[in-house]
N, C-alpha and C positions, 0 to 999 in steps of 0.2 A: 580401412577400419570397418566392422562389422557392425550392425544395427543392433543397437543395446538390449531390443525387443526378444532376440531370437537368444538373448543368455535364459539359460536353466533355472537362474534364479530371481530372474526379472516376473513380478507379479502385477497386471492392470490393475486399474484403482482409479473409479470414476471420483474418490473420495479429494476434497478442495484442500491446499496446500498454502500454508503458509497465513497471513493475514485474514486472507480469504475464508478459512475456514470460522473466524469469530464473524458472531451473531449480534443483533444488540441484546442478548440476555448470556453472554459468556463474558468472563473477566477477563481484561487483556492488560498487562501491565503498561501503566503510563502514569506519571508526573504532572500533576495536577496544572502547575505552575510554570510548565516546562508548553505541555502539548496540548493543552487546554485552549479552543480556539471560542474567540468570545465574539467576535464580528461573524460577519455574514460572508464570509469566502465563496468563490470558487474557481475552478480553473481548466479552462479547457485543454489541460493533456487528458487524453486517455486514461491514463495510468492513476492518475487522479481519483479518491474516493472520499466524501466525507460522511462521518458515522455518527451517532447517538446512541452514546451508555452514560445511561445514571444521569441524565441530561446533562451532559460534558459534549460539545463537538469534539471529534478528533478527525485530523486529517490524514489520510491513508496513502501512501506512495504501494503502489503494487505490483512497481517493480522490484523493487526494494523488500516488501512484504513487511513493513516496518510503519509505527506512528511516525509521521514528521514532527518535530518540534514546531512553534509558533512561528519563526523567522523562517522556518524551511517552505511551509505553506504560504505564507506571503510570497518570497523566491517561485516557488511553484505556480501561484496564481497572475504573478507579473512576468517573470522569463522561461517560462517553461518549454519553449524550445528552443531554447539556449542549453538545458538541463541534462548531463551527462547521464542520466541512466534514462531521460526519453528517446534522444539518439542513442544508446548502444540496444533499444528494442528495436526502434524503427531504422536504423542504418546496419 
């Protein structure tokens, strides 16, 4: 299979993808009551992010590229390498 680089219509792009690219002054959809993290988390996977908009915590998966819910980010912050998308980065 050939290096996707070398297709004609492949263009670089130092520009951030997914998640990543929200600021804390960009809106990012989320559910107040859903992903709203009100204790003091955190969690040593990698992939791990926690943000402030509008003084709301939210918790970031970045492999996923996705807010975590509140139950996801607890999971995250206690079995996180147990965590099916921190093994499919790192294995």
């Amino acid at each position: 299979m050939g290096e996707y680089t070398t297709c004609n219509l492949y263009r670089p792009t130092d520009e951030k993808e997914g998640i990543e690219k929200f600021e804390a002054d960009t809106v990012v959809g989320f559910y107040k009551e859903v992903n709203s993290i009100t204790e003091d988390i955190s969690s040593e996977c990698p992939f791990f992010k926690l943000i402030d908009i509008d003084n709301v915590k939210l918790a970031i998966c970045k492999v996923e590229n996705r807010v975590l819910t509140k139950s996801q980010a607890s999971l995250c912050n206690k079995n996180w390498r147990d965590c099916p998308f921190y093994n499919r980065e790192v294995f």
